[in-house]
C-alpha positions as CSV (number, residue, x, y, z in Angstrom):
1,X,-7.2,6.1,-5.2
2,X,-6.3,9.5,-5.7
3,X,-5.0,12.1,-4.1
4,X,-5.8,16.1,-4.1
5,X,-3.4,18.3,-5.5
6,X,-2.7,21.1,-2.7
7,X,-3.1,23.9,-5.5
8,X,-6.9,23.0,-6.0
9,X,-7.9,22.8,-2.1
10,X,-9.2,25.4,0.2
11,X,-8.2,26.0,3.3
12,X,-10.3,25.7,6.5
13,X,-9.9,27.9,10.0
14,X,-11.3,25.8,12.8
15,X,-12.9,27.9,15.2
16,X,-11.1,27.3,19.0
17,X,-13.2,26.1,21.8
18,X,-13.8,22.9,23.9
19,X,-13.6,19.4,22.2
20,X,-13.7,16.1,23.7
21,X,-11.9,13.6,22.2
22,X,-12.5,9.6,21.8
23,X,-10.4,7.3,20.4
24,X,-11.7,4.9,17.6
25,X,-10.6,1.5,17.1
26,X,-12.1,-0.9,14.0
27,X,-13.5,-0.6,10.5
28,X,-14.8,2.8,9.6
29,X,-17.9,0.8,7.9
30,X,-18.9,-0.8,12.3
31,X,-18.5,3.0,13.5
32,X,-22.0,3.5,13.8
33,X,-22.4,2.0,17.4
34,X,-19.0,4.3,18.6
35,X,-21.2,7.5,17.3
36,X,-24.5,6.1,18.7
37,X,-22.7,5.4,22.0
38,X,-21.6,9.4,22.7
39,X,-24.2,10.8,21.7
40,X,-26.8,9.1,23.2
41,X,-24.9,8.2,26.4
42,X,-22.0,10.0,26.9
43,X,-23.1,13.5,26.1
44,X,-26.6,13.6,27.7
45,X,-25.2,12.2,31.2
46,X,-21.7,14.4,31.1
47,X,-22.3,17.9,32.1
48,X,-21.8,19.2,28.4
49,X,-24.0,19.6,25.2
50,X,-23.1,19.4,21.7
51,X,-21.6,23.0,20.6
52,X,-22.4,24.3,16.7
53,X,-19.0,23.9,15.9
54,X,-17.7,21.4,13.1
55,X,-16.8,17.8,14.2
56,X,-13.1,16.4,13.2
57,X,-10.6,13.0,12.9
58,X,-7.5,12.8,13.3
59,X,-6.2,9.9,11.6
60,X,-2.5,9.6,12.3
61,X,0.2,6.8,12.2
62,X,-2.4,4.3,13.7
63,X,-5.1,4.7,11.2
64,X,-5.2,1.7,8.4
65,X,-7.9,1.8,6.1
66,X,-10.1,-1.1,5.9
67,X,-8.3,-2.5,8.8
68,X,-10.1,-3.9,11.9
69,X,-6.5,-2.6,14.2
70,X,-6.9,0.9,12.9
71,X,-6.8,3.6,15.2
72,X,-8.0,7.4,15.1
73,X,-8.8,10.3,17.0
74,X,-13.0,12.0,17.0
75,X,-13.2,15.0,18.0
76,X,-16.7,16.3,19.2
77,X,-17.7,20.0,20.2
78,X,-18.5,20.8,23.2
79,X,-19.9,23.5,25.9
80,X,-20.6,23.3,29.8
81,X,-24.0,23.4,30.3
């Protein structure tokens, strides 16, 4: 593993708007039905589409790599149709 040395990263201003946040629980590697799941179901039956906007994680004190109890946050962009 290694880690990045804050003197040789950028920085990075997320632009504010209107996210909608799901919580994750597995193996990053069985995500792909989660993803499928809001973005084929969730989003085109809410009253929202996907914004242009950059999609984050939050992977706080829950998150365990590799580890099928892990926990973390998705957050997708969103606007009101």
């Amino acid at each position: 593993m290694s880690l990045a040395n804050p003197s040789e990263t950028e920085g990075f201003t997320l632009m504010s708007g209107m996210y909608v946040e799901f919580l994750y629980k597995g193996l990053p590697s069985e995500a792909g039905p989660f993803f499928h799941s809001i973005f084929m179901d969730w989003l085109p039956n809410s009253n929202f589409e996907l914004d242009n906007r950059p999609h984050f994680e939050v992977m706080g004190e829950k998150y365990k790599n590799d580890d099928p109890d892990s926990e973390e946050l998705v957050y997708i962009p969103i606007v009101s149709r």
